[in-house]
C-alpha positions as CSV (number, residue, x, y, z in Angstrom):
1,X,102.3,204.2,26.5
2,X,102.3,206.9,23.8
3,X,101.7,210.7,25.5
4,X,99.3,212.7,24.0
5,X,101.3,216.2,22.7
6,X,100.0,219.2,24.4
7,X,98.5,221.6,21.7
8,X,99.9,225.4,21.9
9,X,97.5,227.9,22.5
10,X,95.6,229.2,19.2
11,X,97.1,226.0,17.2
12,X,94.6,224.2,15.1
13,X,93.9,220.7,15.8
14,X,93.1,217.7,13.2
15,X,89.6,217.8,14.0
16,X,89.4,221.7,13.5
17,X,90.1,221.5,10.2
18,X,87.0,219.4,9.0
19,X,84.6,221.3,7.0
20,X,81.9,220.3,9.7
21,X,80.9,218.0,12.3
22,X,78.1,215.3,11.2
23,X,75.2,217.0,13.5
24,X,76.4,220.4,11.8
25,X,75.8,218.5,8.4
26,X,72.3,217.1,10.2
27,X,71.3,220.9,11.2
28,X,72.1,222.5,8.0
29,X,70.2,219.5,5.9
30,X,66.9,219.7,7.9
31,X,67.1,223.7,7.8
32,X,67.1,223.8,3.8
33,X,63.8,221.4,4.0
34,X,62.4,223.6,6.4
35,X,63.2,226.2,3.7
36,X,61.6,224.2,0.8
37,X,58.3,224.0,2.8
38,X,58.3,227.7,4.1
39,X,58.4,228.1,0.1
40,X,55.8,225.9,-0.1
41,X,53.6,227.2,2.7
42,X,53.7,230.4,1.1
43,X,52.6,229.5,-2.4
44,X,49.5,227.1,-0.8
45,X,49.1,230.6,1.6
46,X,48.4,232.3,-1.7
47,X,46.0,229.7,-3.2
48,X,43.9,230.2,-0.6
49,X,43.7,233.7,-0.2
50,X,42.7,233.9,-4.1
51,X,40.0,231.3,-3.3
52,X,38.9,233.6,-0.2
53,X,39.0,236.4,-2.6
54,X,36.4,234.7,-5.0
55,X,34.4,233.6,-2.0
56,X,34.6,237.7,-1.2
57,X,33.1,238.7,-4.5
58,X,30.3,235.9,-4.0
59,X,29.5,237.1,-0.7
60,X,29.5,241.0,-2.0
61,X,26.9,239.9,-5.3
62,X,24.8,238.2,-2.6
63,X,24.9,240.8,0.4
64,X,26.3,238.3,2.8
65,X,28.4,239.2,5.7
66,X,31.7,239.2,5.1
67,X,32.9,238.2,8.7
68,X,31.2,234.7,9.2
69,X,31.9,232.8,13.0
70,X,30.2,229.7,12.1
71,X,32.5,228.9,9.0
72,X,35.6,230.4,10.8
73,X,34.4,227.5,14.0
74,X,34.5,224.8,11.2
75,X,37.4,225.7,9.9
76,X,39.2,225.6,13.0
77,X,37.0,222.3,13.8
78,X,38.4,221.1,10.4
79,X,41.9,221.7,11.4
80,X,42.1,220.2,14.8
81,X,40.8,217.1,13.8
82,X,44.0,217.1,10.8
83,X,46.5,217.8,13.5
84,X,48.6,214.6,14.0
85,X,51.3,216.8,16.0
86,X,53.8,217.7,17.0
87,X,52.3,221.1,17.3
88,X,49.9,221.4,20.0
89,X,45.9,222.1,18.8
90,X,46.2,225.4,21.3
91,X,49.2,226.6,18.4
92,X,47.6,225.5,15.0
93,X,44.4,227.6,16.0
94,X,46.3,230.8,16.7
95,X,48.5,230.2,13.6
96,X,45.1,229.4,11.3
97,X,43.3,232.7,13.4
98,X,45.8,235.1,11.9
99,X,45.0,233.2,8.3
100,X,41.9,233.0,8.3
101,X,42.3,237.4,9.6
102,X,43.9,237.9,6.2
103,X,41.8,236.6,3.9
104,X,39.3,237.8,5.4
105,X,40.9,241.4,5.2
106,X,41.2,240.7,1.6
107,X,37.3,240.0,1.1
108,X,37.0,243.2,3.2
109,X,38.4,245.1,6.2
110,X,36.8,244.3,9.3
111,X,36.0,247.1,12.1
112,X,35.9,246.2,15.2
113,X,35.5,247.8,18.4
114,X,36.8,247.6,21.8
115,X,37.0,248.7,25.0
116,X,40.7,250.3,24.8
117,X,42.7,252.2,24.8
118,X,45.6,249.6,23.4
119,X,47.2,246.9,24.9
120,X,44.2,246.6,26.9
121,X,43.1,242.7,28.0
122,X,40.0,243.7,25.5
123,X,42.1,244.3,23.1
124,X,44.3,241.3,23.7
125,X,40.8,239.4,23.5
126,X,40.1,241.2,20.0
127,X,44.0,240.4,18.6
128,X,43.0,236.2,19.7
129,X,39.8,235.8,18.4
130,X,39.9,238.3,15.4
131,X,43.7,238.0,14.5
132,X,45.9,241.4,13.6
133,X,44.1,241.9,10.3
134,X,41.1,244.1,11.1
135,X,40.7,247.9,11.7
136,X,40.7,248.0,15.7
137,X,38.7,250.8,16.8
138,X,39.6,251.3,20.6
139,X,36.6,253.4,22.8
140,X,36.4,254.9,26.1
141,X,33.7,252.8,27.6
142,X,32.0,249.7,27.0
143,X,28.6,251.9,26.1
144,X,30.5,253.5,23.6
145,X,31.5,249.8,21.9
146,X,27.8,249.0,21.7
147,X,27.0,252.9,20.0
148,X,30.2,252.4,17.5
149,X,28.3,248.8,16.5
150,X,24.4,249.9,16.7
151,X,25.8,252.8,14.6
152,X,27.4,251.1,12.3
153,X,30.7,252.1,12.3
154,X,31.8,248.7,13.6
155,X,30.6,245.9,12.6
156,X,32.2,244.2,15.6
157,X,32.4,244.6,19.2
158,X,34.4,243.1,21.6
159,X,33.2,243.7,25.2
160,X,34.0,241.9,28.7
161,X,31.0,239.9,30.7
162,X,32.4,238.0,33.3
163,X,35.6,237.0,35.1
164,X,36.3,234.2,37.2
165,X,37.0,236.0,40.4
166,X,35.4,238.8,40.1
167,X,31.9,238.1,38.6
168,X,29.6,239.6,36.1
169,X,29.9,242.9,34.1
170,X,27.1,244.6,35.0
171,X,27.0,247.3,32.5
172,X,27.5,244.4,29.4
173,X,24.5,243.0,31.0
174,X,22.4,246.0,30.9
175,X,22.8,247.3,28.0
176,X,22.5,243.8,26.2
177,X,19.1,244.2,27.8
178,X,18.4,247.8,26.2
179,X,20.3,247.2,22.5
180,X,18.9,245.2,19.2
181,X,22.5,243.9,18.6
182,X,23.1,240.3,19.1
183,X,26.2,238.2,20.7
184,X,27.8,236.3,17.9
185,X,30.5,234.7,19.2
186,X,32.9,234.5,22.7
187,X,36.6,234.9,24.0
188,X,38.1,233.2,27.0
189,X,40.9,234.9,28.2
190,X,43.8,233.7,30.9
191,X,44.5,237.3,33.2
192,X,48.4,237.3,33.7
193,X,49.1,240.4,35.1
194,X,52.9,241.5,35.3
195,X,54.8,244.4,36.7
196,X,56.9,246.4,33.9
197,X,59.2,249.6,34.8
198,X,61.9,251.1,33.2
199,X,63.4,250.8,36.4
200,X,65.8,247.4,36.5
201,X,64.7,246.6,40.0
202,X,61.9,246.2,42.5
203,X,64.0,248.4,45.1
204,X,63.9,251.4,43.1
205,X,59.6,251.6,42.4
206,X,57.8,254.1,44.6
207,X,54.8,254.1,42.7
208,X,52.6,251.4,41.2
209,X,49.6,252.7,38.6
210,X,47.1,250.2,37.0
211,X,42.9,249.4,36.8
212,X,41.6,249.1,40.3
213,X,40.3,245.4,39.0
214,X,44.1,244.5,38.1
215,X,45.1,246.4,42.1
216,X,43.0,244.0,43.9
217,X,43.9,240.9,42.0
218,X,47.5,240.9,42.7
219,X,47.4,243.2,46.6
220,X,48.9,239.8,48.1
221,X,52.1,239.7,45.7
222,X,52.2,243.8,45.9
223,X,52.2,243.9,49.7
224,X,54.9,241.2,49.8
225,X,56.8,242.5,47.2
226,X,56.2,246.4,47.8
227,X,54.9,246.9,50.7
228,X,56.1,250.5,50.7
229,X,55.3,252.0,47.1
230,X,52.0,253.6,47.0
231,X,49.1,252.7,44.5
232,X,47.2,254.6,42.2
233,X,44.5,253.7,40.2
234,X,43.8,254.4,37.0
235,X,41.1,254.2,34.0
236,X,42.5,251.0,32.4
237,X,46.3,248.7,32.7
238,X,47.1,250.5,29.4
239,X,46.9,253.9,30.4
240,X,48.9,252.9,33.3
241,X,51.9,251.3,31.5
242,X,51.5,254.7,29.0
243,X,52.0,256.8,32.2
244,X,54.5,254.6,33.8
245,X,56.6,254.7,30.3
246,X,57.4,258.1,31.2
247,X,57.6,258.5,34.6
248,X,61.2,257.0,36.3
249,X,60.0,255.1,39.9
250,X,56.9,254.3,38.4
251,X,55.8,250.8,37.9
252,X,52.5,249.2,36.0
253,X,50.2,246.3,36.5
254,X,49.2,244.7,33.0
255,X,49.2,242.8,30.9
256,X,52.9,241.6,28.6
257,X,51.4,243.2,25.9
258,X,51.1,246.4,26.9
259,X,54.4,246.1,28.1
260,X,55.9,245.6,24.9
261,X,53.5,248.0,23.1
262,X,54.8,251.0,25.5
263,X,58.8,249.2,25.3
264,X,58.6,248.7,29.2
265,X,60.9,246.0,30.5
266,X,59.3,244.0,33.0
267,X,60.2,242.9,35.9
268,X,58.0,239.8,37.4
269,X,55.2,238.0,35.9
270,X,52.1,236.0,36.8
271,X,52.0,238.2,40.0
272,X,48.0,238.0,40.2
273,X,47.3,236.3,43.4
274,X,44.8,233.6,41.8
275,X,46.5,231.7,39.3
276,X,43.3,230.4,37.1
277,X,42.0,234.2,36.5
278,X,39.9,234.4,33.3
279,X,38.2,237.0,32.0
280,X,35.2,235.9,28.7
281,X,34.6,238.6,26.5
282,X,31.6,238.7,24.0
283,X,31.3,239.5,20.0
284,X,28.2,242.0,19.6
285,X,27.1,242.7,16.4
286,X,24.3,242.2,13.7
287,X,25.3,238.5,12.5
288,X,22.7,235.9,13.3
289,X,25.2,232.6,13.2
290,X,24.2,229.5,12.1
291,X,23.9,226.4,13.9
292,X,27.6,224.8,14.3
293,X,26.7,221.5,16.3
294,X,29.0,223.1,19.5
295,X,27.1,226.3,20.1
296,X,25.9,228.3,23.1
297,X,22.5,230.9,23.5
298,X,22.1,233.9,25.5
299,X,18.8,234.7,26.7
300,X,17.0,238.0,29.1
301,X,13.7,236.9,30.6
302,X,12.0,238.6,33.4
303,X,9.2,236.9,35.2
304,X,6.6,238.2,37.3
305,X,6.4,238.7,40.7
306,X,4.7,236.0,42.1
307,X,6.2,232.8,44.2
308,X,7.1,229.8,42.0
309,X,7.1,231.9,38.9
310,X,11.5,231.0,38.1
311,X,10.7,227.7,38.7
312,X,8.1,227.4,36.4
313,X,10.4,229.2,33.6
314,X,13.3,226.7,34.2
315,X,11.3,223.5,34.4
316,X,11.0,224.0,30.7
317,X,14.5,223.9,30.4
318,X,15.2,220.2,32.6
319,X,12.1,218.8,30.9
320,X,14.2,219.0,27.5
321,X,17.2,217.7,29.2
322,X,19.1,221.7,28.3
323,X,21.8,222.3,30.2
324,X,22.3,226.2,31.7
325,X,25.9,226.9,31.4
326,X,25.1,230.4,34.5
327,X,22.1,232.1,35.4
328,X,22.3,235.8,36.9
329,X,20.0,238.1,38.5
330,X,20.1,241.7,37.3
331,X,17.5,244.7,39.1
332,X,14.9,246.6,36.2
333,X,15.5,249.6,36.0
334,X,12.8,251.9,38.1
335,X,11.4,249.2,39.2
336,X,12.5,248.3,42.5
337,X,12.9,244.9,43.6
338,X,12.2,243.4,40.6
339,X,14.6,241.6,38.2
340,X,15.6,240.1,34.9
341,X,17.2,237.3,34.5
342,X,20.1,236.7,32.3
343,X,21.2,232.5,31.3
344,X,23.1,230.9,29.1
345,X,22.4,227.8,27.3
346,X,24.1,225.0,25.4
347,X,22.9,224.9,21.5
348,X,21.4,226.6,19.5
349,X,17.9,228.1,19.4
350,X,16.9,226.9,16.0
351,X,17.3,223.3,16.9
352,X,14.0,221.2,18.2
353,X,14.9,220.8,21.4
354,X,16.3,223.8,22.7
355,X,13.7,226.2,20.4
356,X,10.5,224.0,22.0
357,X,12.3,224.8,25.6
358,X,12.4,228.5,24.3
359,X,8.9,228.1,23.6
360,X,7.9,226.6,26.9
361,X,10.0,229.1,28.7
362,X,8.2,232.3,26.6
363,X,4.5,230.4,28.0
364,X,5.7,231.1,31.7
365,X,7.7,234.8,31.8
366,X,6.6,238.1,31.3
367,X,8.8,238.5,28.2
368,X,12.0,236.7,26.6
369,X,14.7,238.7,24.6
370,X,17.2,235.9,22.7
371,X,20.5,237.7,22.6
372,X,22.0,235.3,19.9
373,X,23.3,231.9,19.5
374,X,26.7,231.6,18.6
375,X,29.5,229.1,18.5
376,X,31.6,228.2,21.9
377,X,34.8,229.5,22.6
378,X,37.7,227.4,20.4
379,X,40.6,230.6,21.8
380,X,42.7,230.9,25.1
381,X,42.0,228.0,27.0
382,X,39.1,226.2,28.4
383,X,36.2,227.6,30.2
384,X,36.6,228.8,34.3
385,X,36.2,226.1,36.4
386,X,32.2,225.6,37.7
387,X,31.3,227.4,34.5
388,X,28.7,224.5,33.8
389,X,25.3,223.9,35.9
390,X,23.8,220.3,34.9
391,X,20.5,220.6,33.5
392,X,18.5,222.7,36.0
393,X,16.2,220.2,38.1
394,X,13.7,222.0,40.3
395,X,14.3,221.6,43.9
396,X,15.5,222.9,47.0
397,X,19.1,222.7,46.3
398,X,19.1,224.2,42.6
399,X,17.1,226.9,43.9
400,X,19.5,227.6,46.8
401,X,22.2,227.9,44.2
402,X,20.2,230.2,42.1
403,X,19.4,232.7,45.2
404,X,23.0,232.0,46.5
């Protein structure tokens, strides 16, 4: 039997002197098509900004608005439907939602306004829904979003209403109650909070700075974790990462992007305590949207005070068969003990059955304020679980739920 000769050190062998292995050949083949279609994707990219461009102009001799939800929901309707994989639907609407930002931009810039500063969740909600081409406009308070839209120095606002685990934002809701803007459109958003220092290790963080919200959603993992650094609170997790940016032994609860908008390594993620955390954000603004087939309306009603006067406002509502997505109960202002009611709806009040609901539901309340019907969410994942109550039905257990 033939021995096999040893090869010295640093000697080439046969094999070594091929110009390239066959899956190197495979690997360099498949990237020069990818090439090829980048080159392709880029000249198609064009064509359809020029054809957003002549939409702009028509839009501009018409006085139509150039930021449009209901086309923007077909669109990504349009491209779903298209996708025969392998990239995920969740991928090809983020990659079209930073398109469909640039052309728009072209037509004209968009200003939008948020509750900021930077690198807040807000803002994260603005970046999904909007894309990267806009003029972001951050504020120091949610009232200040609504008076940078009702002022018209934004045409957008991006605001927060609810979150899974901790409820309803009560100042949204009040002041949807007191402004003539209307909700045109919505943003689910997954809350993964993450610890980021410049410190390289747990052991050497004394202090931990973030939102009071963000403290309280991850106290398990920080007691665990830290159980001896001491918490401060502060305005938002953005201004905590800022002051944790320049502070050594200082560590921040946010979000990864304001991580890596203040260059702070982190150091764990996903640290909130409940794992299915999701905050929905709302679009404010002037637009009255079209009907898109998959749409949602906000409504304010206050009823007076009398027994069986909510029940008679809803039964409206189950006689049409529409389905209340959540109902809330918000106090009047100097009036104590009584309340408005805010609910959301599925479709769209201009269609029959839910605008002869509408109708029904005006007959039986004091007054009725519709906040805007827009399209459903089609960004950062589905709705929170128990979102959806079936279409109300007036007994004792519905009821219960409502006063629950």
């Amino acid at each position: 039997m033939d021995r096999i000769k040893e090869v010295p050190p640093g000697a080439l062998r046969p094999w070594d002197c091929e110009d390239e292995s066959p899956p190197d050949q495979a690997i360099r083949e498949a990237r020069h098509k990818i090439d090829q279609i980048d080159r392709q994707i880029v000249g198609l990219l064009n064509r359809r900004a020029g054809q957003a461009l002549l939409i702009g102009r028509g839009k501009k001799d018409n006085g139509w608005a150039g930021f449009s939800p209901e086309r923007e929901q077909e669109v990504f309707d349009s491209i779903k439907a298209a996708n025969q994989g392998p990239l995920p639907e969740s991928s090809l609407v983020g990659i079209f939602s930073e398109i469909i930002s640039a052309c728009r931009g072209l037509q004209a810039p968009l200003r939008v306004s948020y509750l900021g500063p930077e690198a807040t969740f807000c803002h994260q909600a603005a970046l999904a829904r909007l894309g990267h081409s806009c003029d972001f406009s951050p504020q120091h308070s949610i009232i200040e979003v609504f008076e940078d839209v009702e002022k018209g120095r934004s045409q957008i606002g991006v605001v927060p209403v609810d979150n899974s685990s901790e409820g309803m934002v009560n100042i949204t809701l009040d002041r949807l109650d007191r402004t003539d803007l209307l909700v045109c459109g919505e943003v689910y958003l997954p809350v993964a909070h993450c610890l980021m220092s410049l410190e390289t290790s747990t052991d050497r963080v004394t202090r931990v700075y973030s939102h009071p919200q963000a403290l309280n959603q991850c106290r398990r993992w920080l007691n665990v974790h830290l159980p001896l650094a001491a918490m401060f609170e502060m305005e938002s997790t953005s201004t905590a990462a800022r002051e944790a940016a320049g502070q050594p032994g200082t560590a921040a609860v946010g979000s990864e992007l304001a991580a890596a908008w203040y260059n702070l390594p982190v150091l764990a993620r996903d640290i909130q305590d409940v794992p299915h955390n999701t905050t929905r954000f709302l679009l404010i603004g002037r637009l009255r949207c079209q009907p898109t087939g998959r749409d949602k309306t906000s409504i304010l009603f206050r009823v007076r005070h009398r027994p069986g006067t909510l029940y008679a406002a809803l039964r409206s509502l189950a006689e049409r068969g529409i389905n209340m997505t959540r109902i809330e109960s918000r106090p009047i202002k100097n009036q104590p003990w009584e309340y408005s009611f805010f609910v959301e709806l599925e479709g769209h009040f201009q269609e029959e059955d839910l605008g002869q609901a509408l109708a029904g539901l005006e007959q039986e309340v004091e007054s009725l304020k519709i906040l805007g019907s827009y399209p459903k969410a089609v960004h950062s994942g589905p709705e929170p679980m128990g979102s959806h109550l079936s279409a109300f039905e007036p007994n004792q257990t519905s009821l219960g739920a409502i006063h629950g």
